[in-house]
N, C-alpha and C positions, 0 to 999 in steps of 0.2 A: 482706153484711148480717148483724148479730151476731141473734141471737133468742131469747128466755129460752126455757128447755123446760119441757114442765108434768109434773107430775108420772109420771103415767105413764111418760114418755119418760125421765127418771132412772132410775125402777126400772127402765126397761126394761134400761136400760144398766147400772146395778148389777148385774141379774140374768145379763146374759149377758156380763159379761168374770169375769178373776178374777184380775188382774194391776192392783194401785192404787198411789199414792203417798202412806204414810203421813205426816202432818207431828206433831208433838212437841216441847216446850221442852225442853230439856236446859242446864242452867246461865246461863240470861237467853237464849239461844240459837234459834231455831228449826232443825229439822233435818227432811228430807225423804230419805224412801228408799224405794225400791219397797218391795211385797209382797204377798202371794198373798192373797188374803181370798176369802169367801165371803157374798152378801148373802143373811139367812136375812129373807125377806120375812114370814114371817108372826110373827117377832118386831121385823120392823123394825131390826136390828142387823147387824154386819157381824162376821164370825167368823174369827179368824189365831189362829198360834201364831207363837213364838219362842223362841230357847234364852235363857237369863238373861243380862245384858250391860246396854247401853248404854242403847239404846230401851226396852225393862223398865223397870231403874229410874229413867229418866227419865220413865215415864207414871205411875208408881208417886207418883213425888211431886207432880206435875203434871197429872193424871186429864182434863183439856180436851185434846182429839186430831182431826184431823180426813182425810180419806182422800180424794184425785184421781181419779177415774178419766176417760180421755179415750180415743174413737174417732176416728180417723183418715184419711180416704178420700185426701185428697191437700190442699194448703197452703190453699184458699178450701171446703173441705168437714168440717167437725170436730164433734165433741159434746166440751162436757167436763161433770164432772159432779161439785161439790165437797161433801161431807158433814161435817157439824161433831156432835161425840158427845160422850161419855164414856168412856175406859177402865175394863173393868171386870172382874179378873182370876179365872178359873175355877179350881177346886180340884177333887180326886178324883174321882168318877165324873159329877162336873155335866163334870168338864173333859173328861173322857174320850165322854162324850154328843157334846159341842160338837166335839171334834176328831174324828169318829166323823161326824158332821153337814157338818163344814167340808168331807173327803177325800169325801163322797158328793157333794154338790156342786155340789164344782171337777170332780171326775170327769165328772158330768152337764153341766156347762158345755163342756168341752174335745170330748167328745164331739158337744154339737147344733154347734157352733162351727167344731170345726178336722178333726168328724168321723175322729176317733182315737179310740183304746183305751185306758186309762189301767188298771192294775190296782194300782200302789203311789203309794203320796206322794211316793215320794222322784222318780217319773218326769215330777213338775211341783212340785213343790217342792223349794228350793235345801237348804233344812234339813230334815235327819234326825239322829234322836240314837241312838246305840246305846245307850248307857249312860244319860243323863239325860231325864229326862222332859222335855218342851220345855211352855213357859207357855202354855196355852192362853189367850183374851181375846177379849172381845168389846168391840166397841164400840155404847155404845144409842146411838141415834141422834137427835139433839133437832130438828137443820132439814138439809136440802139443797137446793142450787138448779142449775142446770145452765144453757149458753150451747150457741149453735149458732154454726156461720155458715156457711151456703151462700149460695153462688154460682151464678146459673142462669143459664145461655147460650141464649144468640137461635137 
């Protein structure tokens, strides 16, 4: 049985993974790739970085973006939970706030979750930059809706 989830139950899910699929136009295109986000509930937005490339300036000129995230128990047990936003690219010490904000967290997530230690970025995040500063962004968030669907046994 599929089941809309209500609100609550989104955020709930936004709040405790940190692992989503962003989607993006890139050249009439849609394009979908993991990434590490952070859901900052009391701005209602979702907080990533990235190094400059593909997905940058494809959101850069396409600012409509929307983020996946799905829980998993086994094939008739799932949450998913789809977010539709805005990009909205963060600059010098806003950016630095925000990526300062995102690393605290995912760290606070990974620890209630997988009950680990996290102490750098780089040890749950695929990107690290030595040399360049990575794009910090958020995305505001305008609607999200989320499905269930359990299966209960006799």
């Amino acid at each position: 049985m599929f089941i809309n989830l209500e609100d609550k139950e989104i955020k709930f899910i936004l709040e405790n993974n940190y692992i989503g699929y962003l989607g993006y136009i890139y050249n009439k295109r849609p394009y979908v790739v993991p990434i590490t986000y952070f859901f900052d509930k009391e701005e209602n937005a979702i907080i990533c970085y990235s190094g400059e490339g593909h997905k940058i300036n494809a959101m850069q000129k396409n600012k409509a973006v929307s983020l996946q995230v799905t829980t998993i128990d086994d094939l008739t047990n799932w949450k998913s939970v789809m977010v539709h936003g805005t990009f909205e690219q963060l600059f010098g010490s806003n950016a630095k706030a925000y990526l300062h904000k995102f690393s605290l967290g995912v760290k606070d997530v990974i620890m209630e979750q997988e009950h680990k230690t996290v102490n750098f970025l780089s040890e749950f995040s695929s990107k690290v930059y030595k040399e360049n500063i990575p794009t910090v962004f958020r995305i505001k968030i305008e609607e999200f809706t989320g499905k269930k669907r359990h299966t209960f046994s006799a």
